[in-house]
Every structure is written in structure tokens, then in C-alpha cells.
PDB file of N, CA, C and O in Angstrom, chain B, residues numbered from 101:
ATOM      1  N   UNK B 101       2.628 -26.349   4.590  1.00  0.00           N
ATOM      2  CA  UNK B 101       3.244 -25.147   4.037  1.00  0.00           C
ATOM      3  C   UNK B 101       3.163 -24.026   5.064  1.00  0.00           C
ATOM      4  O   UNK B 101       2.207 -23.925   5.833  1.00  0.00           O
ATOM      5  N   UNK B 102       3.909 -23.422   5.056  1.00  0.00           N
ATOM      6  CA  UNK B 102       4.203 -22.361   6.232  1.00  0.00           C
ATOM      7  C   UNK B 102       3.412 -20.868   5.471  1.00  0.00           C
ATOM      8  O   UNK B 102       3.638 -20.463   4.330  1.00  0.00           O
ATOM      9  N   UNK B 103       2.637 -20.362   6.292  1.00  0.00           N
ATOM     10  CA  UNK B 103       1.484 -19.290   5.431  1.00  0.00           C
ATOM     11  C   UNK B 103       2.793 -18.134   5.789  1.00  0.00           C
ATOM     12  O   UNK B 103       2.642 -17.093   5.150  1.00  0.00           O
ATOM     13  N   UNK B 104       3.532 -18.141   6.328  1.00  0.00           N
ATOM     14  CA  UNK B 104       4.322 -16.680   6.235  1.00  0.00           C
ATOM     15  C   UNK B 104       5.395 -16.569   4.908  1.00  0.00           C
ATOM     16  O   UNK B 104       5.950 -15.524   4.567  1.00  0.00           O
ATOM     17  N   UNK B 105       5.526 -17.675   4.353  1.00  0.00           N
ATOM     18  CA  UNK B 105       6.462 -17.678   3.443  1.00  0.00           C
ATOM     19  C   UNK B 105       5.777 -17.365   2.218  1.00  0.00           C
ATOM     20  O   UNK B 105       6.500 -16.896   1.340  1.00  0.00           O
ATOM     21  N   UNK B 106       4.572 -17.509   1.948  1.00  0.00           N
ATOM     22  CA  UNK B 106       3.388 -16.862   1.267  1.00  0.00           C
ATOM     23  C   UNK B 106       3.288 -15.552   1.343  1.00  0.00           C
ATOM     24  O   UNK B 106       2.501 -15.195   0.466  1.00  0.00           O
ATOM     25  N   UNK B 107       3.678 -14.664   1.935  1.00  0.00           N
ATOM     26  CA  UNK B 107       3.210 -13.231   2.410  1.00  0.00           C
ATOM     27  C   UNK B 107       4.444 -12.437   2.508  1.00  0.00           C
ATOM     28  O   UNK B 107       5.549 -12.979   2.478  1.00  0.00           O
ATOM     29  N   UNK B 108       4.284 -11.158   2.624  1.00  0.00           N
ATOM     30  CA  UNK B 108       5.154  -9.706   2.838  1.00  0.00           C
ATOM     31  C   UNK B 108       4.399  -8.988   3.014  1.00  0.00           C
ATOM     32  O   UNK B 108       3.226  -8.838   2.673  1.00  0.00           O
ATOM     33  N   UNK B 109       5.420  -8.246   3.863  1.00  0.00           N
ATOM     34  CA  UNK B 109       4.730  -7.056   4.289  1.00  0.00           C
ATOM     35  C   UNK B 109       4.759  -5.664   3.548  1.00  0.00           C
ATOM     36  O   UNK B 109       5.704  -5.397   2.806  1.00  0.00           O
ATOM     37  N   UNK B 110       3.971  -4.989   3.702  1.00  0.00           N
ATOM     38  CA  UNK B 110       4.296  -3.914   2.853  1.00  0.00           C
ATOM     39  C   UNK B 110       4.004  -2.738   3.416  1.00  0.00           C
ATOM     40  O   UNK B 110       2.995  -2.464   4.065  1.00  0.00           O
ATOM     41  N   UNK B 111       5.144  -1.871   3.083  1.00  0.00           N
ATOM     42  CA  UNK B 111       4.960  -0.872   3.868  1.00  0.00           C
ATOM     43  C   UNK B 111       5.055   0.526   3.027  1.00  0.00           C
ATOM     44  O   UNK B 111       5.872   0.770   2.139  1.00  0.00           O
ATOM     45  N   UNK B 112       3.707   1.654   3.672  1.00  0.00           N
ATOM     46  CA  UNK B 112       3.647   2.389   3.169  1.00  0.00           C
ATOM     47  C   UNK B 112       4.833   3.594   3.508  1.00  0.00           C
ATOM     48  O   UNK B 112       5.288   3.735   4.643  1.00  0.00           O
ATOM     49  N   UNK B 113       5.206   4.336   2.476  1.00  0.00           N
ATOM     50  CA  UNK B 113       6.196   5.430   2.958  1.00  0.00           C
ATOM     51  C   UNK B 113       5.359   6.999   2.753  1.00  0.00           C
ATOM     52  O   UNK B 113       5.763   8.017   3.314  1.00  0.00           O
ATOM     53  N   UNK B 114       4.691   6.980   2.260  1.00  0.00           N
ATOM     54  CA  UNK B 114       4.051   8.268   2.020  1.00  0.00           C
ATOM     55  C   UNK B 114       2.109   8.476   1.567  1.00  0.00           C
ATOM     56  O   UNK B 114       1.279   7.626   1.245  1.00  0.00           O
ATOM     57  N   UNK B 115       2.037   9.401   1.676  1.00  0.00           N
ATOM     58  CA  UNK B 115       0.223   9.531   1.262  1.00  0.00           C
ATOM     59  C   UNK B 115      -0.356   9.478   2.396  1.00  0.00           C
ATOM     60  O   UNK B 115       0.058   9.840   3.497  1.00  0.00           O
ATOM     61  N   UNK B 116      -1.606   8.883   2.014  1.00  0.00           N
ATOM     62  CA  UNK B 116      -2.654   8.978   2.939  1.00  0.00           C
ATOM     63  C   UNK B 116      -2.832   7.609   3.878  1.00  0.00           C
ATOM     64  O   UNK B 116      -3.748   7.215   4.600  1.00  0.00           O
ATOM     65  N   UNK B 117      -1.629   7.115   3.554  1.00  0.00           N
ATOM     66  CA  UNK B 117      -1.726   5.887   4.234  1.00  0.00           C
ATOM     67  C   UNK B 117      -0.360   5.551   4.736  1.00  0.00           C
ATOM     68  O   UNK B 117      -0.052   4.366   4.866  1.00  0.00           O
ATOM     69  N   UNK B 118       0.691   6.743   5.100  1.00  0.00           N
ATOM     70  CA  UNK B 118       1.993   6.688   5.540  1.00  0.00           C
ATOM     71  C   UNK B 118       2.096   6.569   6.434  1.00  0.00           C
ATOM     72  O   UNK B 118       1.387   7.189   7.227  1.00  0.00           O
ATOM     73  N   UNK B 119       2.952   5.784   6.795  1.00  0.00           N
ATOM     74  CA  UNK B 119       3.215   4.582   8.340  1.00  0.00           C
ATOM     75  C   UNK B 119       2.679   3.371   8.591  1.00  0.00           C
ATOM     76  O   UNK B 119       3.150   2.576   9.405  1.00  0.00           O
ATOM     77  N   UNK B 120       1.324   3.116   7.663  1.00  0.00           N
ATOM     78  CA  UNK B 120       0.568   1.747   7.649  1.00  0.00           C
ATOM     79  C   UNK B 120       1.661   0.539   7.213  1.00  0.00           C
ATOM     80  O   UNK B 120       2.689   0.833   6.602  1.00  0.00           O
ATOM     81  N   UNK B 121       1.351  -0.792   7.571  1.00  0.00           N
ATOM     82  CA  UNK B 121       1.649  -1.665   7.160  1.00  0.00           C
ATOM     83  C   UNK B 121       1.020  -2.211   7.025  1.00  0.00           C
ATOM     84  O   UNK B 121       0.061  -1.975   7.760  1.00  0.00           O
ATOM     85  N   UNK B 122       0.792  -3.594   5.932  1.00  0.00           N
ATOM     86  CA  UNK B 122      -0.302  -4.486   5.803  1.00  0.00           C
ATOM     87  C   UNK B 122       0.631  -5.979   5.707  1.00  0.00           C
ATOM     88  O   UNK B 122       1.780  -5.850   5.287  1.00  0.00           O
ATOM     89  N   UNK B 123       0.346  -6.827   5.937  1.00  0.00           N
ATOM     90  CA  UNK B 123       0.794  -8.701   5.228  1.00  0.00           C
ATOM     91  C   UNK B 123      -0.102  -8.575   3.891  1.00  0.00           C
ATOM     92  O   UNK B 123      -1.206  -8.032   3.878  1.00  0.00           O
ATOM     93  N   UNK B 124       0.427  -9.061   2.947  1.00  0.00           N
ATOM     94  CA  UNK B 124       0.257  -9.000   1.506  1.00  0.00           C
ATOM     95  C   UNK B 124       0.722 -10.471   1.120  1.00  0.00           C
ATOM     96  O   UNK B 124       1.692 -11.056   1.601  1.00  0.00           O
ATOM     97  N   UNK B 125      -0.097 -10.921   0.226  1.00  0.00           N
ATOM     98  CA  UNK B 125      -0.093 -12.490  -0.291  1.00  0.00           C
ATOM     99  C   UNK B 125       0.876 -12.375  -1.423  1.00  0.00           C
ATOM    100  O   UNK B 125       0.790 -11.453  -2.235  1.00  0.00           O
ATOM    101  N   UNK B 126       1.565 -13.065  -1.470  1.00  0.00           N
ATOM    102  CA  UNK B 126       2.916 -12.991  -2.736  1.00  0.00           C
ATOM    103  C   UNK B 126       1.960 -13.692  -3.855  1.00  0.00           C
ATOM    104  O   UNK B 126       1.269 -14.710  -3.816  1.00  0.00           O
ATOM    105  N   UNK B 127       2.177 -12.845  -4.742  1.00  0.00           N
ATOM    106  CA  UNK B 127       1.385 -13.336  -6.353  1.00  0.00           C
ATOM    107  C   UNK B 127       2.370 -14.168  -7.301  1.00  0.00           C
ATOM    108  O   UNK B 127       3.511 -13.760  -7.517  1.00  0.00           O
ATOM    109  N   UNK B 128       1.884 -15.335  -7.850  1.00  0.00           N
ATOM    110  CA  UNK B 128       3.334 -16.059  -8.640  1.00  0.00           C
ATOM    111  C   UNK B 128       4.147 -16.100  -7.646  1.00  0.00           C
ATOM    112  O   UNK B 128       5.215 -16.180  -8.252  1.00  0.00           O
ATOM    113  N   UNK B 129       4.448 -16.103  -6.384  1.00  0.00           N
ATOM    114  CA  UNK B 129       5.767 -16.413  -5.674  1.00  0.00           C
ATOM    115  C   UNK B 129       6.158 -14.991  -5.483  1.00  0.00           C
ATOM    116  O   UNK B 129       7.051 -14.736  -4.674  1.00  0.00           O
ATOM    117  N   UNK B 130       5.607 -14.096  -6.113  1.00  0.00           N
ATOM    118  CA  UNK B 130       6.365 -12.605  -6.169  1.00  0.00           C
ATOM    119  C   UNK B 130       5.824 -11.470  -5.513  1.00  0.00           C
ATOM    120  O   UNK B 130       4.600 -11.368  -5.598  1.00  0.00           O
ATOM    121  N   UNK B 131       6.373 -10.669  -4.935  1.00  0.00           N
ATOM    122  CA  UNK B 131       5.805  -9.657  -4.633  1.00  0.00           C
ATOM    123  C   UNK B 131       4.771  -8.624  -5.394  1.00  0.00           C
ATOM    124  O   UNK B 131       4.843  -8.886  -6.595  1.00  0.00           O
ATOM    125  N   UNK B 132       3.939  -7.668  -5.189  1.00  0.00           N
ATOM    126  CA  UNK B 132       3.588  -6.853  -6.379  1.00  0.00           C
ATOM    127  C   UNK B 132       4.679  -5.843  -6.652  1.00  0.00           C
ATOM    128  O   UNK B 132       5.685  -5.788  -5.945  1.00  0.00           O
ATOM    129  N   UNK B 133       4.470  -5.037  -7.690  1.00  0.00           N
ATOM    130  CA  UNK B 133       4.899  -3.743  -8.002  1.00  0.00           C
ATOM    131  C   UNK B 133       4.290  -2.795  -7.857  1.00  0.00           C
ATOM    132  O   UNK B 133       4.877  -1.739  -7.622  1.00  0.00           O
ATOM    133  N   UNK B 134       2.955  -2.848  -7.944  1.00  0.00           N
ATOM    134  CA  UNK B 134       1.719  -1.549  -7.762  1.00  0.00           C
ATOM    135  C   UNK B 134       0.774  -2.035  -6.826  1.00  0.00           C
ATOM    136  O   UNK B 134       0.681  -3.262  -6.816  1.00  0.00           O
ATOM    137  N   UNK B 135       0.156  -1.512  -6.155  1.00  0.00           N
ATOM    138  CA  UNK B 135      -1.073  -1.913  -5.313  1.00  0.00           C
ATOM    139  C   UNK B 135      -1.820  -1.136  -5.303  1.00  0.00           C
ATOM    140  O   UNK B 135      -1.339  -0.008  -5.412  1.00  0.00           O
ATOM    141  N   UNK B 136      -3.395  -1.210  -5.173  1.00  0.00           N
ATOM    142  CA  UNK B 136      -4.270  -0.331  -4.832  1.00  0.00           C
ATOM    143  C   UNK B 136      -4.949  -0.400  -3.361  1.00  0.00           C
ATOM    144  O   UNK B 136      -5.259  -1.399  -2.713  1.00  0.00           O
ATOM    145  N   UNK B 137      -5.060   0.735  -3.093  1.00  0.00           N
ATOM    146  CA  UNK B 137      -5.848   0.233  -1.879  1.00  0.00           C
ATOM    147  C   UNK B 137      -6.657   1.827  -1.592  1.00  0.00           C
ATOM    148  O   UNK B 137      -6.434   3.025  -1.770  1.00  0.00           O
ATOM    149  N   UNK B 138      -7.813   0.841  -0.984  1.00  0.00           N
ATOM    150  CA  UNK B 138      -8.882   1.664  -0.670  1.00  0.00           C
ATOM    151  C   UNK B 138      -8.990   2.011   0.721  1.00  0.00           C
ATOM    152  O   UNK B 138      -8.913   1.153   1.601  1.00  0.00           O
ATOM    153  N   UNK B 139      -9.186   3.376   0.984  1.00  0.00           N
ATOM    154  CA  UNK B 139      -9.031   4.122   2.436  1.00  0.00           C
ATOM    155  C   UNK B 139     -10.642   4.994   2.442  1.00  0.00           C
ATOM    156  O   UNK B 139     -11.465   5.076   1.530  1.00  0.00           O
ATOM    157  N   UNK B 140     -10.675   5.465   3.586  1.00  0.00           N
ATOM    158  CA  UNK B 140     -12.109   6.673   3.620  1.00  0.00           C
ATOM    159  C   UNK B 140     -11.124   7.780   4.272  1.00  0.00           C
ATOM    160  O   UNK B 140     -10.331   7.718   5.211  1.00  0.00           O
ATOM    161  N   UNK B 141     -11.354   8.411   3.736  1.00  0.00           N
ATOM    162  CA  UNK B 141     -10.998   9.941   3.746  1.00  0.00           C
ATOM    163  C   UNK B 141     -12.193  11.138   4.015  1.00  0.00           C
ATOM    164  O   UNK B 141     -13.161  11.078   3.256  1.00  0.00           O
ATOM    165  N   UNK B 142     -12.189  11.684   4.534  1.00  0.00           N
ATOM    166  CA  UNK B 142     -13.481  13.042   5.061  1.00  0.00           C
ATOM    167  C   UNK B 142     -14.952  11.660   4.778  1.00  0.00           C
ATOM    168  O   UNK B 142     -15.807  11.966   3.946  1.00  0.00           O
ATOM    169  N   UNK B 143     -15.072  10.452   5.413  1.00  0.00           N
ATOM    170  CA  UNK B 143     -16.033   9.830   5.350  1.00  0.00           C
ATOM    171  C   UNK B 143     -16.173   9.248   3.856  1.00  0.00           C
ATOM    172  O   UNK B 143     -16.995   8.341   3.718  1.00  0.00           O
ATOM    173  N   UNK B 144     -15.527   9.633   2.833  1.00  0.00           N
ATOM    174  CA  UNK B 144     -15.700   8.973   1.421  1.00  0.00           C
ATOM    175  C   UNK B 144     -14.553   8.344   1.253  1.00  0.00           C
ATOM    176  O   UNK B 144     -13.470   8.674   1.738  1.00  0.00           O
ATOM    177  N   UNK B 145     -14.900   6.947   0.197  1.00  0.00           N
ATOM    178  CA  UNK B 145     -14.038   6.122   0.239  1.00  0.00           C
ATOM    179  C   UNK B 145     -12.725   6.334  -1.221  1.00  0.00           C
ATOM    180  O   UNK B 145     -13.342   6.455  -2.279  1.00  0.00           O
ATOM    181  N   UNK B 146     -11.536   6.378  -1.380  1.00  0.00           N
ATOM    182  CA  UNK B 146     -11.037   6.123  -2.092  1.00  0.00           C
ATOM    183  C   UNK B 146     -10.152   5.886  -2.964  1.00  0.00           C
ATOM    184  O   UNK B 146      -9.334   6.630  -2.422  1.00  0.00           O
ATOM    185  N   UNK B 147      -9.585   5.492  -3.861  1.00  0.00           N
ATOM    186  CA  UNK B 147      -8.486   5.094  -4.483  1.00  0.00           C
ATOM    187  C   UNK B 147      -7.323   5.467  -4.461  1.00  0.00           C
ATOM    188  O   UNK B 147      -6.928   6.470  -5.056  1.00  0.00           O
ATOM    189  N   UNK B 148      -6.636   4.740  -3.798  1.00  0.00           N
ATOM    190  CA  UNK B 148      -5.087   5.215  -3.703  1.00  0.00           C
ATOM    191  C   UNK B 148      -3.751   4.561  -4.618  1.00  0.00           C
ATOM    192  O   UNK B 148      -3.409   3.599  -3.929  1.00  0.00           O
ATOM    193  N   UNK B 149      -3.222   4.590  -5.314  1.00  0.00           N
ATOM    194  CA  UNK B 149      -1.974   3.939  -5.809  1.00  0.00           C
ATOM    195  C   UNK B 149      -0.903   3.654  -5.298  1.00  0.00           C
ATOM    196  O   UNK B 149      -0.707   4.340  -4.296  1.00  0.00           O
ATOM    197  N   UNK B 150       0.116   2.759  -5.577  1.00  0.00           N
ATOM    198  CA  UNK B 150       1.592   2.967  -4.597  1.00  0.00           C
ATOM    199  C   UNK B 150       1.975   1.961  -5.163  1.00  0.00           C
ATOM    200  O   UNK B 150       1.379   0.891  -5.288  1.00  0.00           O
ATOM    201  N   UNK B 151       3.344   2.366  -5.659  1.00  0.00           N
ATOM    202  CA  UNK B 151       4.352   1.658  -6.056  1.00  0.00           C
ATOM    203  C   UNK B 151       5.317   1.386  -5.680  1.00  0.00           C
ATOM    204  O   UNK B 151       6.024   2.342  -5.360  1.00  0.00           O
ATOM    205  N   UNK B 152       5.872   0.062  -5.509  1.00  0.00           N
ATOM    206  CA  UNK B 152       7.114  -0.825  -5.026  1.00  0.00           C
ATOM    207  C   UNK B 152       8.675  -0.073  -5.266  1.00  0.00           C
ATOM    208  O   UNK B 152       9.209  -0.024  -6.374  1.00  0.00           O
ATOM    209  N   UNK B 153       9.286   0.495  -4.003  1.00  0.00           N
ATOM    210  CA  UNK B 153      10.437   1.344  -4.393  1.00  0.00           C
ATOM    211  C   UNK B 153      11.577   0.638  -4.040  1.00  0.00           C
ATOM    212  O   UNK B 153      12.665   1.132  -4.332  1.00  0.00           O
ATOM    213  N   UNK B 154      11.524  -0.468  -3.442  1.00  0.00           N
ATOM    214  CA  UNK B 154      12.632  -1.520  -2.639  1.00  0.00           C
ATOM    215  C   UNK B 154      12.190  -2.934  -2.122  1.00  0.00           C
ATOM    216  O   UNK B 154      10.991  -3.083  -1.884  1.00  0.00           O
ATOM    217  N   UNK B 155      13.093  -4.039  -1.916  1.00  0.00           N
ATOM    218  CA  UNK B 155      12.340  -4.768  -0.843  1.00  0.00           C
ATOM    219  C   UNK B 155      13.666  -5.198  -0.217  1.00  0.00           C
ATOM    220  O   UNK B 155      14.710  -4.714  -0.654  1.00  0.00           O
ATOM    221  N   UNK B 156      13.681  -6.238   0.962  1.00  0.00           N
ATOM    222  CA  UNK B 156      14.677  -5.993   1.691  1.00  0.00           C
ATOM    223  C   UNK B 156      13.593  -7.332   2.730  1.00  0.00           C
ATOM    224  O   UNK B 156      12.385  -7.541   2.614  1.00  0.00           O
ATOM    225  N   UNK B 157      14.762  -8.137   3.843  1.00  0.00           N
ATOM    226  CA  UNK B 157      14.263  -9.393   4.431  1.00  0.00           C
ATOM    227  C   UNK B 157      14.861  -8.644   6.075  1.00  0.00           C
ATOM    228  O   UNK B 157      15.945  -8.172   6.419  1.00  0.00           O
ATOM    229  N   UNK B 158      13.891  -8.790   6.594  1.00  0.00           N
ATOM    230  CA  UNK B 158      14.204  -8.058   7.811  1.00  0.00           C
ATOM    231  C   UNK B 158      13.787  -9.138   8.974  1.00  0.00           C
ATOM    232  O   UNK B 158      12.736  -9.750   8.783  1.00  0.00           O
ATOM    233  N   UNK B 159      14.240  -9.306   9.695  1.00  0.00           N
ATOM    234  CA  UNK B 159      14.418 -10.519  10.759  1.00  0.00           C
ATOM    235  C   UNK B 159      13.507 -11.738  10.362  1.00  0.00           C
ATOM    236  O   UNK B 159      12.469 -12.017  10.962  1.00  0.00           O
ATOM    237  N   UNK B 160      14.127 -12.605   9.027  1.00  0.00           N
ATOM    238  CA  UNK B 160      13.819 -13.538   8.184  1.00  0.00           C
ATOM    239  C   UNK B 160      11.892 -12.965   7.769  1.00  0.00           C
ATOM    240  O   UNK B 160      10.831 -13.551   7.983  1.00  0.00           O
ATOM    241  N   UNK B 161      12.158 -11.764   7.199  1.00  0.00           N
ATOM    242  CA  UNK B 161      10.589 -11.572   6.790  1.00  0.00           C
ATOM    243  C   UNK B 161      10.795 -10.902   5.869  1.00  0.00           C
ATOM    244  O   UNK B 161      11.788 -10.202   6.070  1.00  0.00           O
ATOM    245  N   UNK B 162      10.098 -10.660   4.380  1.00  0.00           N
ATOM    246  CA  UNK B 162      10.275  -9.735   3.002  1.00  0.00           C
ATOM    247  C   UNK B 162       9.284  -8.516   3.293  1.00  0.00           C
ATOM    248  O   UNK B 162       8.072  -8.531   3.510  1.00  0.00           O
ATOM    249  N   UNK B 163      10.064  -7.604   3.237  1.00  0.00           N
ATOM    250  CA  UNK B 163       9.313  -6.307   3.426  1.00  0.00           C
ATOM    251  C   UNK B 163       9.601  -5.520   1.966  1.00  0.00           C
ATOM    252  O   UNK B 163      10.549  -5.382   1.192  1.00  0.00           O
ATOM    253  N   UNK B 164       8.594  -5.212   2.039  1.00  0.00           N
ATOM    254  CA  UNK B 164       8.627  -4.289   0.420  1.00  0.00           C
ATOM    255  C   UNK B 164       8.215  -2.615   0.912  1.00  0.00           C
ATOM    256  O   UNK B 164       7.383  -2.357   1.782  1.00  0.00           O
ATOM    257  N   UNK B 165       8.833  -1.812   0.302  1.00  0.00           N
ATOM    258  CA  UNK B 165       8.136  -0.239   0.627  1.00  0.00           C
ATOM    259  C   UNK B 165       7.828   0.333  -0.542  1.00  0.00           C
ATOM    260  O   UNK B 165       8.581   0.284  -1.513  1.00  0.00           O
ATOM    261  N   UNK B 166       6.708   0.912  -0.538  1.00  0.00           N
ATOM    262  CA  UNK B 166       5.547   1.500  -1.094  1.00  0.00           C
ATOM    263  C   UNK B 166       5.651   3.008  -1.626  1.00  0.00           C
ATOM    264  O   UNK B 166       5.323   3.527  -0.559  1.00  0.00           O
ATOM    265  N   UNK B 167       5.777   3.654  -2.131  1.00  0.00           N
ATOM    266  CA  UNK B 167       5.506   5.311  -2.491  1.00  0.00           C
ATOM    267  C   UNK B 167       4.419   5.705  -3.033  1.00  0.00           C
ATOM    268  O   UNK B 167       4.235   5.430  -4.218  1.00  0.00           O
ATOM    269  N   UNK B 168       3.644   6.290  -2.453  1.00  0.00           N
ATOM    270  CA  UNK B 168       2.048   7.218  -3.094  1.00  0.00           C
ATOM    271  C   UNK B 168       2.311   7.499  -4.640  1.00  0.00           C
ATOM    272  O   UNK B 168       3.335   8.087  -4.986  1.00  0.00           O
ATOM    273  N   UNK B 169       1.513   7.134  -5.414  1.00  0.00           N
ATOM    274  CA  UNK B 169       1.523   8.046  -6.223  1.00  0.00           C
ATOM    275  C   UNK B 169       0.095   8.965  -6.810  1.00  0.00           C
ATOM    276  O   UNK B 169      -0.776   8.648  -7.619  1.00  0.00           O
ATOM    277  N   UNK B 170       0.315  10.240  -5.992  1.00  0.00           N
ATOM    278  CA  UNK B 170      -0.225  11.094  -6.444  1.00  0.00           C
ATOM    279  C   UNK B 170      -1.220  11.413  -7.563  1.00  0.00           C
ATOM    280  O   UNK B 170      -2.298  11.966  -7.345  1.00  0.00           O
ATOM    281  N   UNK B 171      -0.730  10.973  -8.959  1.00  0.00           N
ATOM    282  CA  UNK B 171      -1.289  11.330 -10.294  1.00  0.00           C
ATOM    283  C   UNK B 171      -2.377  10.646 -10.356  1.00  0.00           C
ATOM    284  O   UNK B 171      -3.470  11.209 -10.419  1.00  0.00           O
ATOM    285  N   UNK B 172      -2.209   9.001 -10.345  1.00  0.00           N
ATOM    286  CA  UNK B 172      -2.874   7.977 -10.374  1.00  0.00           C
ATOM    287  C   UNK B 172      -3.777   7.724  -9.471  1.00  0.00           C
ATOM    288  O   UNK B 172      -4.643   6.857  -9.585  1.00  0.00           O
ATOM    289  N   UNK B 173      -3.590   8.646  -8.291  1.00  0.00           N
ATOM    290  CA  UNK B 173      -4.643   8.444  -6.979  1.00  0.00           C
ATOM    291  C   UNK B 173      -6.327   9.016  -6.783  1.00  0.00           C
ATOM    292  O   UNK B 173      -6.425  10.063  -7.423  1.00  0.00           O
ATOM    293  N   UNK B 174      -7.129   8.801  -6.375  1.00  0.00           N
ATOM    294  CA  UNK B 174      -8.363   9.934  -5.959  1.00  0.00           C
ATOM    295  C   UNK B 174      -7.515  10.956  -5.291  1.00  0.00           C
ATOM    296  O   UNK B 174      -6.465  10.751  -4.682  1.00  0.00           O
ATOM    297  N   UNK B 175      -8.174  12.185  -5.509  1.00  0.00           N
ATOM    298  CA  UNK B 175      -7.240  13.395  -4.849  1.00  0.00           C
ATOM    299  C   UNK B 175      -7.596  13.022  -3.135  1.00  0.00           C
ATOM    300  O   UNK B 175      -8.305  12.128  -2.673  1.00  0.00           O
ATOM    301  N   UNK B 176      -6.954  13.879  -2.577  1.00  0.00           N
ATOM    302  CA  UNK B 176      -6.907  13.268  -1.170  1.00  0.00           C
ATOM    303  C   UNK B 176      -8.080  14.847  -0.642  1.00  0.00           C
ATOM    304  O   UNK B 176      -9.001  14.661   0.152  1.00  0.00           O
ATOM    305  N   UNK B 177      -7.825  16.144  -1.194  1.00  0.00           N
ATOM    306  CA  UNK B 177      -8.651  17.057  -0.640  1.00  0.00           C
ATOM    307  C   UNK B 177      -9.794  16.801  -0.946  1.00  0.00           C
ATOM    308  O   UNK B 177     -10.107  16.291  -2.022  1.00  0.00           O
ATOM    309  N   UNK B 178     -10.810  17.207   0.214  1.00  0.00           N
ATOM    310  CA  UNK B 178     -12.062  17.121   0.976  1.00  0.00           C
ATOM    311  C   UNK B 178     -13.222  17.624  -0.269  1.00  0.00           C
ATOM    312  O   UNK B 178     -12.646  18.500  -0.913  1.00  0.00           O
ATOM    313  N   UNK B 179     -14.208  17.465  -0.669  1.00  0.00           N
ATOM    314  CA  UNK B 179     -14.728  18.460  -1.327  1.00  0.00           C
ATOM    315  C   UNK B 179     -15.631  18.845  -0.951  1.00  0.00           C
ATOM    316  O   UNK B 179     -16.683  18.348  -0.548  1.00  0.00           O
ATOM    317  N   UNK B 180     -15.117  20.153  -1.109  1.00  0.00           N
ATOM    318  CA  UNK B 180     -15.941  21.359  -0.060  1.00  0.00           C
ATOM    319  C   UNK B 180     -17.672  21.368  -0.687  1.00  0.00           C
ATOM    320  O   UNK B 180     -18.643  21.468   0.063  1.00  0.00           O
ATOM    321  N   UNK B 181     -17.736  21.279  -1.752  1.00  0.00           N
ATOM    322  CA  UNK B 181     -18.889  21.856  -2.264  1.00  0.00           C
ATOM    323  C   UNK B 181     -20.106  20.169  -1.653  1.00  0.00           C
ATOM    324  O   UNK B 181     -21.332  20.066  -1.662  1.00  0.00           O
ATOM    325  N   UNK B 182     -19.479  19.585  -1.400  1.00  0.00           N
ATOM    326  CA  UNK B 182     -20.585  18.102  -1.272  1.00  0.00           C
ATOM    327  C   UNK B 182     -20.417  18.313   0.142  1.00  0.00           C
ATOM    328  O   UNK B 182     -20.270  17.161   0.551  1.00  0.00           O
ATOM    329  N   UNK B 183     -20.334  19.247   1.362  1.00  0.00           N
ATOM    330  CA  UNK B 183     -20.021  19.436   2.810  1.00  0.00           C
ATOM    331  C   UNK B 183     -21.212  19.749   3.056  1.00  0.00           C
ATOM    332  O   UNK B 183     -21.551  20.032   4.205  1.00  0.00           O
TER     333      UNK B 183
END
């Protein structure tokens, strides 16, 4: 079995993790819709959201793109008072 046909890439478009790309394991054969992923920010680690806004096969490879979402996320500012 060919491990790339297993995978996509996914790419972030916005947040704290805009411009990243990662290879992502296709679930059921399928891409996700939501992902979480964990980053460190001012040295603390944490929760980011992002949801699936497109996908698209780009020189025989499935790329999916990503949008922050904000609401659902750890806030991204620093907190001053734990400095």
C-alpha cells in the first residue's frame, strides 16, 4: 500500500499557526473537518482549532486548507499577570 495515498496535507491559512503545513492521516478514507492542534505560545502550550474550508489535489496530492477559529481556541494573548 502506498503510505501517501493514506495522507493529506493540510494547510493552515490563518492563526497562530498560518503558513504551517503538516501530512495528516486520512480517517475512514476521509479527510478531517476540524483539527486540533497544539502549539507553545509565550512558552505555554495551547489549544488551537481549525476548520476545513476547501480541499483540492495539487500535483497528484490532497491538500485541504484550514481556517483558525478563534472562539473555540486558547486565546493567543500572553498573560501578563503570570510574567
Amino acid at each position: 500500500m502506498n503510505d501517501t495515498a493514506a495522507q493529506y496535507v493540510a494547510e493552515f491559512l490563518d492563526g497562530p499557526l498560518e503558513g504551517d503545513f503538516e501530512h495528516r492521516a486520512l480517517v475512514g478514507g476521509k479527510t478531517e473537518s476540524r483539527v486540533g492542534m497544539v502549539a507553545a505560545v509565550d512558552g505555554l502550550e495551547s489549544l488551537f482549532w481549525y476548520d476545513a474550508v476547501d480541499e483540492r489535489e495539487v500535483n497528484g496530492q490532497l491538500r485541504v486548507r484550514f481556517r483558525f477559529d478563534a472562539g473555540d481556541s486558547d486565546p493567543v494573548e500572553s498573560d501578563e499577570e503570570n510574567a
